[in-house]
C-alpha positions as CSV (number, residue, x, y, z in Angstrom):
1,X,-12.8,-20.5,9.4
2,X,-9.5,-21.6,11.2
3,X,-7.3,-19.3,10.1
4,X,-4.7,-17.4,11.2
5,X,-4.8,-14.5,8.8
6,X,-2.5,-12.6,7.5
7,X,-2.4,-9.8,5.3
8,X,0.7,-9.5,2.8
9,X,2.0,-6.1,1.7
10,X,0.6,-6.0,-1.5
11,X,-2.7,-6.4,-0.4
12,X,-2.5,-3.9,2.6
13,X,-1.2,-1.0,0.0
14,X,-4.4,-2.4,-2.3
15,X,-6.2,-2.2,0.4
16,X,-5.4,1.9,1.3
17,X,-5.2,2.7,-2.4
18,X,-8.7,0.9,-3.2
19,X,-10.7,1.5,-0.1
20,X,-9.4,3.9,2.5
21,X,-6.3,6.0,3.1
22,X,-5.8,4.6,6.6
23,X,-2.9,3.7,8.6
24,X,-1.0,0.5,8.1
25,X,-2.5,-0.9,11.6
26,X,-6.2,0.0,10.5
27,X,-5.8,-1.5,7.1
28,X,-4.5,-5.1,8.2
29,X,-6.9,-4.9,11.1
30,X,-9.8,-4.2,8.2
31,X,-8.5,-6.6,6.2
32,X,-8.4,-9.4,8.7
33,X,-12.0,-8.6,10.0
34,X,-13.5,-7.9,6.7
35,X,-12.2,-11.6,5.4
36,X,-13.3,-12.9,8.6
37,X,-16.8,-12.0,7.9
38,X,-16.4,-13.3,4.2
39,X,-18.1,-15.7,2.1
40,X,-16.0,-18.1,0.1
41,X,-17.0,-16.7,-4.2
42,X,-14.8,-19.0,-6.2
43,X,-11.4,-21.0,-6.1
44,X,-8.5,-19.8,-8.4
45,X,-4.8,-21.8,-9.3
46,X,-5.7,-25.1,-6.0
47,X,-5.3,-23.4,-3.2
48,X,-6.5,-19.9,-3.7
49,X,-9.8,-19.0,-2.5
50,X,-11.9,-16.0,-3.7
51,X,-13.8,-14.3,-0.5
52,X,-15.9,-11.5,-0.7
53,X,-17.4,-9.1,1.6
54,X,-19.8,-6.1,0.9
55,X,-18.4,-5.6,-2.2
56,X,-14.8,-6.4,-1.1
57,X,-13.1,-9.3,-2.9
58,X,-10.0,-11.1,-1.2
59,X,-7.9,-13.2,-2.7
60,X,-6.3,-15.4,-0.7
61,X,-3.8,-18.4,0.0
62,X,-4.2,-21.1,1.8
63,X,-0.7,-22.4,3.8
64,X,-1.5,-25.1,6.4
65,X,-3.0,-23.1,9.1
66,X,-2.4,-19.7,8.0
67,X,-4.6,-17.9,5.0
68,X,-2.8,-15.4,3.4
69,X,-4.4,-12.2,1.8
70,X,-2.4,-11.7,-1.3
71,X,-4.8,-8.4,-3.2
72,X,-7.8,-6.8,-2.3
73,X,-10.3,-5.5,-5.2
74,X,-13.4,-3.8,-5.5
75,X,-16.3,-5.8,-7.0
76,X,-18.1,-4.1,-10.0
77,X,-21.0,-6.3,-9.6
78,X,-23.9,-4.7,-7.6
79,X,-24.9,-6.9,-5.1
80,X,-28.3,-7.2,-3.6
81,X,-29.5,-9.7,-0.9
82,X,-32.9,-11.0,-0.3
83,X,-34.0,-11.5,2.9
């Protein structure tokens, strides 16, 4: 991924309501590491990409170089890996 991300407000307070009440600084730095290590789930409205990691889903925007996080969700779906 060549990215610069970039996590918008909505999905920072997402972020701290859904997963952990942590400082602002903690959350984006979360954010951008947890998409980081992502796989790429689906494609939403062109340019939207669906990312998920350990049962983390980011949505986010693609803009030239820069891949926006616009909301953070919790998957409901159990996940389980073979290997």
């Amino acid at each position: 991924m060549n990215y610069y991300i970039y996590a918008t407000d909505h999905a920072i307070k997402r972020y701290q309501e859904r997963q952990k009440s942590i400082s602002r600084h903690k959350a984006i730095h979360n954010i951008v590491e947890g998409v980081k290590r992502s796989r790429l789930i689906g494609f939403a409205k062109g340019e939207r990409e669906i990312r998920e990691h350990r049962g983390v889903i980011f949505v986010c925007q693609l803009d030239g170089d820069k891949m926006n996080v616009i909301t953070v969700l919790n998957s409901k779906a159990e996940l389980r890996f073979i290997g």
